[in-house]
C-alpha positions as CSV (number, residue, x, y, z in Angstrom):
1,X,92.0,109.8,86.5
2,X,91.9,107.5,82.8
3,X,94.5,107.1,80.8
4,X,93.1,110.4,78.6
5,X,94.1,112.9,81.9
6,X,97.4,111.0,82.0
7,X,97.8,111.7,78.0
8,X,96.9,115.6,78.5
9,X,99.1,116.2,81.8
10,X,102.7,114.5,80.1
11,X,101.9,115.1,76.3
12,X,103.4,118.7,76.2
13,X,106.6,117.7,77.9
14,X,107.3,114.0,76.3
15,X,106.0,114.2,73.2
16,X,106.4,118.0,72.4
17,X,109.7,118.2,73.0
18,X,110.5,115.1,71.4
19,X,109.1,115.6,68.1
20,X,109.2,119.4,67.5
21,X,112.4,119.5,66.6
22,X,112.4,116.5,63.8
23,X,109.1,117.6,62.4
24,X,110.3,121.3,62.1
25,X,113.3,120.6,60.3
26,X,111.7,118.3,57.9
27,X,108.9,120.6,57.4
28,X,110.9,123.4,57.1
29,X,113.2,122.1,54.2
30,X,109.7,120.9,52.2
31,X,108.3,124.3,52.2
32,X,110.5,126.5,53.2
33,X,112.0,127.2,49.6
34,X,109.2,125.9,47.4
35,X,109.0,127.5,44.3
36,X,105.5,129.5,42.9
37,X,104.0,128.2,40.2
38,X,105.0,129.9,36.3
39,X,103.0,132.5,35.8
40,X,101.0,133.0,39.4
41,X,101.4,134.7,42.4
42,X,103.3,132.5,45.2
43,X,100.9,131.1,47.3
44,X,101.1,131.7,51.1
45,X,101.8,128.9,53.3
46,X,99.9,128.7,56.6
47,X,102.0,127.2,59.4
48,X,100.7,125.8,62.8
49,X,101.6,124.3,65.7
50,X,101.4,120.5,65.7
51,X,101.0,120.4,69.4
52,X,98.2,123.3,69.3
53,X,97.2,123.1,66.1
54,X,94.9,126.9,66.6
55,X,98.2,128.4,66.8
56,X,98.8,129.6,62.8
57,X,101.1,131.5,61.8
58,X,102.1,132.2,57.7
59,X,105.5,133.3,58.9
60,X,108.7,130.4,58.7
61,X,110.4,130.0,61.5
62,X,107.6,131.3,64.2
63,X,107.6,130.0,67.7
64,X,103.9,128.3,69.3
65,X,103.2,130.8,71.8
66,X,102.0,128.1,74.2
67,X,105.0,125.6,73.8
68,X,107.7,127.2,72.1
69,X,107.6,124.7,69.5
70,X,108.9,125.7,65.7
71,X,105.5,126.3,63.6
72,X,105.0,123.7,60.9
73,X,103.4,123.6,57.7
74,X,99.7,123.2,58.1
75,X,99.1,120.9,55.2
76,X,101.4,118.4,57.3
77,X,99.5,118.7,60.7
78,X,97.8,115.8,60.1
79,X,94.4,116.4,62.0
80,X,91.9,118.6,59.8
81,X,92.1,116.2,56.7
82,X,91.2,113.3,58.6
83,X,87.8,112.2,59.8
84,X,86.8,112.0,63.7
85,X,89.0,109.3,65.6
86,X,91.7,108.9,62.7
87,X,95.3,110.7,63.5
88,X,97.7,111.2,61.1
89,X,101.5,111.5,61.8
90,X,104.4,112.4,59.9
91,X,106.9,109.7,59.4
92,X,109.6,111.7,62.0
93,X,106.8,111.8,64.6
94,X,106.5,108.0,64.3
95,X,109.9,107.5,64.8
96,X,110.4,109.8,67.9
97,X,107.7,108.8,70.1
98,X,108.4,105.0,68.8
99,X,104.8,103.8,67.3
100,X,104.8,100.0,67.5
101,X,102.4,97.9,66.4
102,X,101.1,93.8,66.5
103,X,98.0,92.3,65.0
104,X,95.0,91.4,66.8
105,X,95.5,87.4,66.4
106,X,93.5,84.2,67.5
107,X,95.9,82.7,70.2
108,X,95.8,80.6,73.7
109,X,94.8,83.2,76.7
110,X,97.2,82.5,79.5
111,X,96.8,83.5,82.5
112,X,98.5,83.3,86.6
113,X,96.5,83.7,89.2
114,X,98.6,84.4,92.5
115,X,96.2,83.4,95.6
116,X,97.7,83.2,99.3
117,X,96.0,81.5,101.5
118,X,95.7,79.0,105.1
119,X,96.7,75.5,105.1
120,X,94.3,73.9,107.3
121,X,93.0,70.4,108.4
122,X,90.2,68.7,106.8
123,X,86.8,69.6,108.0
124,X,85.3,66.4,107.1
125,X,87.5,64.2,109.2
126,X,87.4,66.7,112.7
127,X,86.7,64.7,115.6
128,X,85.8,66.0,119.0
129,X,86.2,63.0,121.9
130,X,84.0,64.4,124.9
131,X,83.4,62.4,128.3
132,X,80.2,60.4,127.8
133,X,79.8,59.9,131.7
134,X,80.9,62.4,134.9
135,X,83.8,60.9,136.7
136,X,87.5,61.5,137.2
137,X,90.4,60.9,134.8
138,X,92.6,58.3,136.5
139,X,95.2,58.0,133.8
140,X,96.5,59.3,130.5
141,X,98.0,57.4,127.7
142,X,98.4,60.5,125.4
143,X,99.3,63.7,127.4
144,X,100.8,65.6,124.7
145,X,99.3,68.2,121.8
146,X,100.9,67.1,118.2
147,X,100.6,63.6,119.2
148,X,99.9,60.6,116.1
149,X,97.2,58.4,117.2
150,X,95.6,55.4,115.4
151,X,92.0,54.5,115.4
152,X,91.4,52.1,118.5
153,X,94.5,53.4,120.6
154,X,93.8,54.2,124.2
155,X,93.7,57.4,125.3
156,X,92.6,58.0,128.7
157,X,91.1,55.6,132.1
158,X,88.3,57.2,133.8
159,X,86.7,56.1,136.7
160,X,83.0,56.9,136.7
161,X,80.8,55.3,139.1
162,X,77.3,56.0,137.0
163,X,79.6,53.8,134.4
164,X,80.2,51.2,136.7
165,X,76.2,51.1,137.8
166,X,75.1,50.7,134.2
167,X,77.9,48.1,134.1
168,X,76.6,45.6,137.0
169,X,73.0,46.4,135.7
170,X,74.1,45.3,132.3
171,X,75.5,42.4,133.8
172,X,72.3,41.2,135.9
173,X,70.4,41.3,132.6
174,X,72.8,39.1,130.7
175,X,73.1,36.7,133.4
176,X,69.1,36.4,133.9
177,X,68.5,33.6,131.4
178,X,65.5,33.5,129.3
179,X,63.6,35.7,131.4
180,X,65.7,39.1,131.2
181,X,66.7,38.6,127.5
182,X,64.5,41.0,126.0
183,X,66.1,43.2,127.5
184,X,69.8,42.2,126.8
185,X,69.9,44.2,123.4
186,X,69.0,47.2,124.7
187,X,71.3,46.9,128.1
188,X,74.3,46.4,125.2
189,X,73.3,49.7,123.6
190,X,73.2,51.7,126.4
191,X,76.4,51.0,127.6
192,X,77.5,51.9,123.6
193,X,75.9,55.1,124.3
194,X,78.3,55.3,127.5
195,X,81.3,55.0,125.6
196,X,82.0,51.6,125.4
197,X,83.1,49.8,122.3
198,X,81.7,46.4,121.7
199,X,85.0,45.0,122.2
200,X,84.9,46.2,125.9
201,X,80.9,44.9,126.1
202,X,82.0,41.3,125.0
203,X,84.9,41.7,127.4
204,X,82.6,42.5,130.6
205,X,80.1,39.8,129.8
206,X,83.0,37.2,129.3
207,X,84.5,38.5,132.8
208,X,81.3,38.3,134.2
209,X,82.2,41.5,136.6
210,X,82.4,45.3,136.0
211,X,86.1,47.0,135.7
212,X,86.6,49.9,138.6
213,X,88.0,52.2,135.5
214,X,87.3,52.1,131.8
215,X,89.7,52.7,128.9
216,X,88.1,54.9,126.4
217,X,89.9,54.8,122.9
218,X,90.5,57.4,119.7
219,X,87.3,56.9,117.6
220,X,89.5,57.9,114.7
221,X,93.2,57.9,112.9
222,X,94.9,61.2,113.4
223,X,96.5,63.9,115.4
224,X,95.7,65.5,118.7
225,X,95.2,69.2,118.5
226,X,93.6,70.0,121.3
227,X,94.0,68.1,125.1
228,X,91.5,68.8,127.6
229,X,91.9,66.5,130.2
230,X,94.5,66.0,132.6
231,X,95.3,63.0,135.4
232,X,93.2,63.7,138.8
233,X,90.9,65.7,137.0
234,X,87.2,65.4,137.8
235,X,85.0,65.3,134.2
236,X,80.9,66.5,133.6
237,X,79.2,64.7,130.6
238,X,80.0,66.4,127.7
239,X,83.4,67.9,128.9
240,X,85.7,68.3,126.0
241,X,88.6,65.4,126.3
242,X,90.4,65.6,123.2
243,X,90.2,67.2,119.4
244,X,91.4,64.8,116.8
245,X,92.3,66.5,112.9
246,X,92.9,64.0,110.3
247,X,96.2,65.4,108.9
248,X,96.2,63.0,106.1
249,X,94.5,65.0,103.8
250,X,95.0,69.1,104.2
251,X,93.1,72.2,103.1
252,X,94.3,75.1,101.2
253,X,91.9,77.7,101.2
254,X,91.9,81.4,99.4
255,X,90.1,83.9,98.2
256,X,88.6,84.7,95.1
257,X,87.3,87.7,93.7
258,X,84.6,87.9,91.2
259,X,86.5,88.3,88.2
260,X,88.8,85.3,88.9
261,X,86.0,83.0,88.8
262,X,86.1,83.1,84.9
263,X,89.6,81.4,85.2
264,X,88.6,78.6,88.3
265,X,87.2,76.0,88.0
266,X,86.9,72.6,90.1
267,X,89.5,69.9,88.9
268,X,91.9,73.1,88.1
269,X,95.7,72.3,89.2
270,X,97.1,74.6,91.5
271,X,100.8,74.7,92.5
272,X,101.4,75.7,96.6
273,X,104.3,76.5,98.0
274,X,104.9,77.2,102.1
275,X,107.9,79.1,103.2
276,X,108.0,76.3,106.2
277,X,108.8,74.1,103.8
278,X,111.1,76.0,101.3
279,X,111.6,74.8,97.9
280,X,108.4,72.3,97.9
281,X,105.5,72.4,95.7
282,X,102.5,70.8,96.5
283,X,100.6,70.2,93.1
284,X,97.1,69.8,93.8
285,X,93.6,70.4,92.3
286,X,90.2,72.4,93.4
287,X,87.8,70.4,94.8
288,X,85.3,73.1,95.4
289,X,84.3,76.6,94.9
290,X,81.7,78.2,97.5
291,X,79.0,79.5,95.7
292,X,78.2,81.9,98.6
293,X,80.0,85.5,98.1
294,X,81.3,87.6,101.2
295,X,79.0,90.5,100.6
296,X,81.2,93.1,102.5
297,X,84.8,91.8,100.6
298,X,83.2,90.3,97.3
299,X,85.0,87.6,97.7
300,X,84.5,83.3,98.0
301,X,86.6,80.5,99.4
302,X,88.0,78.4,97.1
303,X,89.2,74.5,98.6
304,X,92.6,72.7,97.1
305,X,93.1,69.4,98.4
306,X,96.7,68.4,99.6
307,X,98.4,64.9,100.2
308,X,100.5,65.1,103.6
309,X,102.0,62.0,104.1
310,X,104.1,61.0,107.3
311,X,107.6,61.8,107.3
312,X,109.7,59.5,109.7
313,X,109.3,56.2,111.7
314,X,107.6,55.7,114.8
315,X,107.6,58.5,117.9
316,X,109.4,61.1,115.3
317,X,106.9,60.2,112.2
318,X,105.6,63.7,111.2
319,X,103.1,65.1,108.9
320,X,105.2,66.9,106.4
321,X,102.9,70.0,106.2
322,X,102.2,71.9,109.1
323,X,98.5,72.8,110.5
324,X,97.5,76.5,109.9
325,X,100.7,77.8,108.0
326,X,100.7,80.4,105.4
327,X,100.2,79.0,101.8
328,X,101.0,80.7,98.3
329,X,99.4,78.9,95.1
330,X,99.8,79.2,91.7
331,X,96.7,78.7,89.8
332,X,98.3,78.4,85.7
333,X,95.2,78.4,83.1
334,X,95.1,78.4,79.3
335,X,91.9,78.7,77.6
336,X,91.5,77.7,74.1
337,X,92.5,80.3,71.4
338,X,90.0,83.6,71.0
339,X,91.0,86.7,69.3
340,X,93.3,88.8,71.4
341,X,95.7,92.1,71.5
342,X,97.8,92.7,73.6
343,X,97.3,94.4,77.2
344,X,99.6,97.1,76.4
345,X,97.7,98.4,73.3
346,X,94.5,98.8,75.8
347,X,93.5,102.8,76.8
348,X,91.0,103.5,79.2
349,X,89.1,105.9,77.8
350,X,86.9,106.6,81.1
351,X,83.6,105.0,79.7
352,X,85.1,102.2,77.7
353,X,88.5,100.4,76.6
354,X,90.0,101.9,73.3
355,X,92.6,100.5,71.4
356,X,94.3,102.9,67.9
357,X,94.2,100.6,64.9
358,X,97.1,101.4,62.0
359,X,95.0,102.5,59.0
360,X,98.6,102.5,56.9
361,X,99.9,105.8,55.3
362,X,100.8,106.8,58.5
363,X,97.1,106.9,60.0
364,X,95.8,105.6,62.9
365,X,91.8,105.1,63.9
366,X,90.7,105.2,67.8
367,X,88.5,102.0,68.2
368,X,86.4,101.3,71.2
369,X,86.4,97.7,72.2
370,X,84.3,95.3,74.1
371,X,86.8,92.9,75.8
372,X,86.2,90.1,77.8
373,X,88.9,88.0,80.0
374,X,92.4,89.2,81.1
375,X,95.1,87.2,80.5
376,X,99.0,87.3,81.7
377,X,100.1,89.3,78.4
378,X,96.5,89.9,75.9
379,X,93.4,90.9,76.5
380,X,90.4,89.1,74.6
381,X,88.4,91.1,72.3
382,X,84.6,90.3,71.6
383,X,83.7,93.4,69.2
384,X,85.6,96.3,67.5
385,X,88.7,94.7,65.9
386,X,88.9,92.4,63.1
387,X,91.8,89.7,63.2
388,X,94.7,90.5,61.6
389,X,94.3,94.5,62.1
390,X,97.7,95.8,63.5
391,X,96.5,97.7,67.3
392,X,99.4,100.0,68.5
393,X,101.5,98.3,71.3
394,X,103.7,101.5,71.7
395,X,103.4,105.2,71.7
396,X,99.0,104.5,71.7
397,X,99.4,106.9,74.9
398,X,100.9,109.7,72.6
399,X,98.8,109.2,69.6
400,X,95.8,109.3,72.1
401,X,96.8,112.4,73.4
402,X,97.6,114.0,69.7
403,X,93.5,112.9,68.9
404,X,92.4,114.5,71.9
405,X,94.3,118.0,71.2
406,X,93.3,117.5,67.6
407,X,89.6,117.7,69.0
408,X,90.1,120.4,70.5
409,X,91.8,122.4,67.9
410,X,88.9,121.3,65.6
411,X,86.2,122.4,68.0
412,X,88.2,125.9,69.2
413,X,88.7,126.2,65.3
414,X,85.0,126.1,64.8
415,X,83.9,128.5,68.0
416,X,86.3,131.0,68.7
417,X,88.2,131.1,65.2
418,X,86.0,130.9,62.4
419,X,86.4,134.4,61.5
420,X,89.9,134.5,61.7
421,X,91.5,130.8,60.2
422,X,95.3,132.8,60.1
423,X,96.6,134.9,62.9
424,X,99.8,136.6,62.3
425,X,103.1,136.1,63.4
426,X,102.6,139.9,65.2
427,X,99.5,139.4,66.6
428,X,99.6,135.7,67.8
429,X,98.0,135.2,70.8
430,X,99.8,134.5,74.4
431,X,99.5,131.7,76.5
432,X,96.9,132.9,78.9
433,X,95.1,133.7,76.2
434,X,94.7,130.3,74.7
435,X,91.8,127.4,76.5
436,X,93.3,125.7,78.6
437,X,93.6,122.1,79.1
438,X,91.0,119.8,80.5
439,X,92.5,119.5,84.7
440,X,93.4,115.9,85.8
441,X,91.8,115.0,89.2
442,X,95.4,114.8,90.4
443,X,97.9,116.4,88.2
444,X,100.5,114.4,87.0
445,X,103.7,115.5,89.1
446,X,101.6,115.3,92.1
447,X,101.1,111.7,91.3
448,X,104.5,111.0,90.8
449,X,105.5,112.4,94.1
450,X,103.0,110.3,95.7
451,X,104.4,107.3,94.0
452,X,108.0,108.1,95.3
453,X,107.6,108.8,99.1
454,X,104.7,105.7,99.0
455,X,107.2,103.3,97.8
456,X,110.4,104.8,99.8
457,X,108.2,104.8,102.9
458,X,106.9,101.0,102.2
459,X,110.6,100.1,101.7
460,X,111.8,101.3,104.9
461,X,109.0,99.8,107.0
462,X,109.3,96.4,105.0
463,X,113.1,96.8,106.4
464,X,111.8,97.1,110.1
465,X,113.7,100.2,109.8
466,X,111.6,103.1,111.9
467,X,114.2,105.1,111.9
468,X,114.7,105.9,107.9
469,X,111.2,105.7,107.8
470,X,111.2,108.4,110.0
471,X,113.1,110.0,107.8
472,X,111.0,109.3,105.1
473,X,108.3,110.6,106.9
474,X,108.1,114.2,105.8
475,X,107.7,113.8,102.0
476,X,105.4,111.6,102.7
477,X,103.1,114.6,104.2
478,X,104.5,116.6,101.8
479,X,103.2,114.5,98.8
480,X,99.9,114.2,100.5
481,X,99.8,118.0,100.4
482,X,96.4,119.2,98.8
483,X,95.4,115.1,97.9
484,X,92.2,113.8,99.8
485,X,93.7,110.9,101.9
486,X,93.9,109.3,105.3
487,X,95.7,111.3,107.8
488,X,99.1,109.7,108.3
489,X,100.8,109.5,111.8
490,X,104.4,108.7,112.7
491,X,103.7,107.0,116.0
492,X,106.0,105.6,118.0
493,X,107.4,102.7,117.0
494,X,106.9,100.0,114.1
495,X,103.7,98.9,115.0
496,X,101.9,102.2,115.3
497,X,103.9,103.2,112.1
498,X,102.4,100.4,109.8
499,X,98.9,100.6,110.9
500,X,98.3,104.7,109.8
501,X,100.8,103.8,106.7
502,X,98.7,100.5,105.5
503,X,95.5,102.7,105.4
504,X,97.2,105.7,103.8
505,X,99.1,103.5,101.2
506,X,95.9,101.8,100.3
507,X,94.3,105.0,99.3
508,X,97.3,106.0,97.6
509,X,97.4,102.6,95.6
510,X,93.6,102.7,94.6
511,X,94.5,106.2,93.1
512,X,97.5,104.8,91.6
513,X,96.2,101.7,90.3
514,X,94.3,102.7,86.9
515,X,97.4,104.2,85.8
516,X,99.8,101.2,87.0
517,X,101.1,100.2,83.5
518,X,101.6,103.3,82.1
519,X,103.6,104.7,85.1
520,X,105.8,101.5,85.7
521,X,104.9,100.6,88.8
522,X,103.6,97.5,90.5
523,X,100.9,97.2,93.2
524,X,100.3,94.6,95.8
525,X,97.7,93.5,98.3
526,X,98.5,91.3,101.3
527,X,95.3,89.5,102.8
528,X,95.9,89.6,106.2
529,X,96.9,93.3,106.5
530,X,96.3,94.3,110.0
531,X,93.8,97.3,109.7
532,X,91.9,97.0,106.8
533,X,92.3,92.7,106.2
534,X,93.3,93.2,102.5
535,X,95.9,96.4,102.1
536,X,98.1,98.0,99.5
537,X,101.0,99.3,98.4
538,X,103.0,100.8,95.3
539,X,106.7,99.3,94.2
540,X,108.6,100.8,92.0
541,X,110.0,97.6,91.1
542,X,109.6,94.0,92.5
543,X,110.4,91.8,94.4
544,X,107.2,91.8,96.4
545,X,108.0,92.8,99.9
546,X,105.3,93.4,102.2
547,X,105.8,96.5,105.0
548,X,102.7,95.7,106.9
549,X,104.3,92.7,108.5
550,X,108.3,93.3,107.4
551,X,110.7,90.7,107.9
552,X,107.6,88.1,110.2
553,X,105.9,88.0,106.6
554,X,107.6,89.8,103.8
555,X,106.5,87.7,101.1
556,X,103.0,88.0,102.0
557,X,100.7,89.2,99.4
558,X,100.5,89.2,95.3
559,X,100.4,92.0,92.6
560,X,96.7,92.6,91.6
561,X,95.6,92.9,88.1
């Protein structure tokens, strides 16, 4: 459904209403009493409805037949005299349906991308410490996950008699003499390739005898995330021991769809925030954008890079930003100044954007546009507006939807009423007999219900109340009534509740979103809903609360463009 089905399903009750009233009265004082011209018969005046401008009448004060709207004169209808695409309005219809208006300008196009995201460790710096040699841990000197180590710092004694072999073999070659030195070099960097550091070589040689147990020691600087070893415990070569991150240095990583791409780039700041640490941004910039595309999601990784310096001395020193928590990020861009209007004068017009351009003397000209990047509040425009032409800001939706019955007038006019242009006041024709509207794929009210019970329902389970959701329940099948979407089940309890609602409120908010602006309502999109990865939901208003996860993660997710 484009904005023109949302024009043609509210226009009869907003804007006919509204204006029929103003225009009539004014109309009717014009040419209600106008006097004939000296000498020559009075000439009649043809009245017609400005709603449906086929209904004619030349009687004052007749009633459309379709909209009970007072007739008006036809000279002031605004819609035969004007060529295709231009509107005309009288100056009381301007100032009922409240026409504003701002010039297409040159300016900076801002524009906030909200990402969320996972703070995680950095890839580069990921260490895995495996047993080099079978044999059985004697002793640990770190024996806890979370742990701060420093490069060099013992970790665990093993005692591994193929070590202790290569050891006294080692040994007889260094204390050969001349005749086994050949071979010394090569002794040294097999026992290297055993694990030993060239500290512990110089050591043996210097000792002259092999040690029962050897010490092996963190290769690297950083924090133990993984312990796979415990005292007593009997090792194969390759057996994981420890896994080392280098918390130093973090990664925020999100998602991108296609058309944020225009706004990132590398070197780009972006502002995270963390509920575990409230109240703390972390300003940071890209460092790198995956070139490779998910092609089920349409989506790539982009990389932030975050300094997380040690908080505290000694055994309490802490990184300040946890591994693996939730990030949000701020990405704020301003591209250099290109012509722009703003969003809200913007119509889809199902095969292209529109935007009405004010011609002056109360005209107005549809004009498709070719528009390029979205910003926070304007829209760039490549082709079809000049700068300095004043686009309508508000009441376009109206105007559009006057044009669209002034088409239709033109080309009913031209078909079925050629050979009659007047129809009198006692023969005028009744509302079943007039064409009828082209339908909407989902007829206004029935959108509007959805939007209610989707957002009541959303509220309640972003509450972790099941039992008002419950409640809820039943207009939510009732505003599904005779809609194509998702079955939606009750369940049992929160859980089974959220996962049918998240893929019913996603379909509801893809049916929704075209028509987002002009309805006044937001939509939102967590990444890590449970079903579908990536769900969404209508608000009628914000904050953002999420009711796939509730209170665990309710300000999980970001309103989508």
């Amino acid at each position: 459904m484009n904005a023109k089905s949302v024009s043609l399903a509210i226009v009869t009750g907003v804007l006919g209403l509204a204006i029929g009233w103003f225009v009539a009265s004014r109309d009717a004082h014009d040419h209600g009493a106008a006097p004939a011209a000296m000498g020559a018969p009075a000439a009649k005046t043809v009245y017609q409805c400005p709603m449906h401008p086929w209904i004619k009448s030349e009687k004052l004060g007749a009633k459309c037949t379709i909209c009970g709207m007072d007739l008006v004169a036809a000279g002031n209808a605004g819609s035969g005299e004007n060529p295709p695409g231009v509107v005309a309005l009288s100056p009381s219809t301007i100032t009922v349906i409240g026409v504003k208006t701002e010039p297409a300008a040159k300016r900076p196009l801002e524009r906030t991308l909200r990402v969320a995201g996972m703070v995680d460790d950095d890839d580069t710096r990921h260490r895995i410490l495996t047993a080099y040699v079978p044999g059985r841990v004697e002793q640990l000197h770190v024996n806890f996950v979370g742990a701060e180590v420093r490069a060099g710092q013992p970790l665990l004694t093993i005692y591994s008699p193929a070590l202790l072999q290569a050891q006294r073999e080692f040994l007889q070659i260094a204390q050969g003499g001349e005749s086994t030195a050949p071979a010394l070099a090569p002794a040294r960097e097999r026992l290297r390739g055993l694990g030993l550091t060239p500290g512990q070589i110089d050591a043996l040689v210097a000792r002259g005898e092999p040690e029962q147990s050897t010490t092996l020691f963190s290769p690297v600087t950083g924090t133990i995330i993984v312990r796979g070893a415990y005292p007593g415990q009997s090792v194969a070569a390759g057996d994981k021991l420890f896994e080392i991150a280098d918390f130093s240095t973090m990664w925020f990583q999100f998602e991108a769809y296609e058309q944020d791409l225009a706004w990132i780039k590398v070197g780009q700041r972006v502002d995270v925030t963390t509920r575990a640490l409230p109240g703390r941004v972390f300003a940071a910039k890209v460092s790198f954008i995956d070139p490779n595309f998910n092609e089920m999601t349409r989506v790539t990784r982009v990389r932030v890079e975050l300094p997380n310096p040690l908080v505290g001395e000694g055994d309490a020193a802490r990184r300040e930003l946890p591994h693996r928590v939730f990030g949000e990020g701020l990405v704020r861009v301003e591209a250099p100044a290109v012509l722009t209007v703003p969003r809200t004068a913007v119509l889809n017009a199902g095969n292209g954007s529109v935007v009405y351009v004010d011609l002056g003397d109360h005209r107005y000209e549809q004009r498709p546009i070719k528009s390029g990047r979205l910003g926070d509040a304007y829209l760039e425009v490549l082709d079809g507006v000049a700068e300095g032409e004043a686009v309508v800001t508000q009441g376009n939706l109206l105007i559009d939807a006057q044009a669209q019955l002034s088409h239709e007038a033109s080309a009913h006019s031209g078909q079925a009423m050629m050979a009659a242009p007047v129809i009198p006041a006692a023969v005028a024709p009744t509302a079943a007999s007039m064409p009828a509207m082209p339908p909407a794929a989902v007829p206004m009210e029935k959108l509007i219900a959805l939007i209610d019970a989707a957002s009541e329902g959303a509220a309640a389970l972003a509450a972790d109340d099941f039992a008002t959701y419950g409640k809820t329940f039943p207009a939510l099948q009732a505003a599904s009534r005779d809609v194509k979407l998702p079955d939606l089940v009750l369940g049992t309890d929160l859980k089974a509740a959220r996962r049918s609602f998240e893929v019913w409120s996603t379909a509801v908010a893809d049916l929704v979103r075209p028509h987002r602006e002009h309805l006044g309502v937001k939509i939102y999109q967590c990444p890590m809903a449970p079903v579908l990865k990536k769900g969404r939901w209508v608000q009628k208003d914000g904050p953002l609360k999420n009711p796939f996860f509730g209170s665990s993660m309710l300000t999980c997710g970001a309103e989508i463009p």
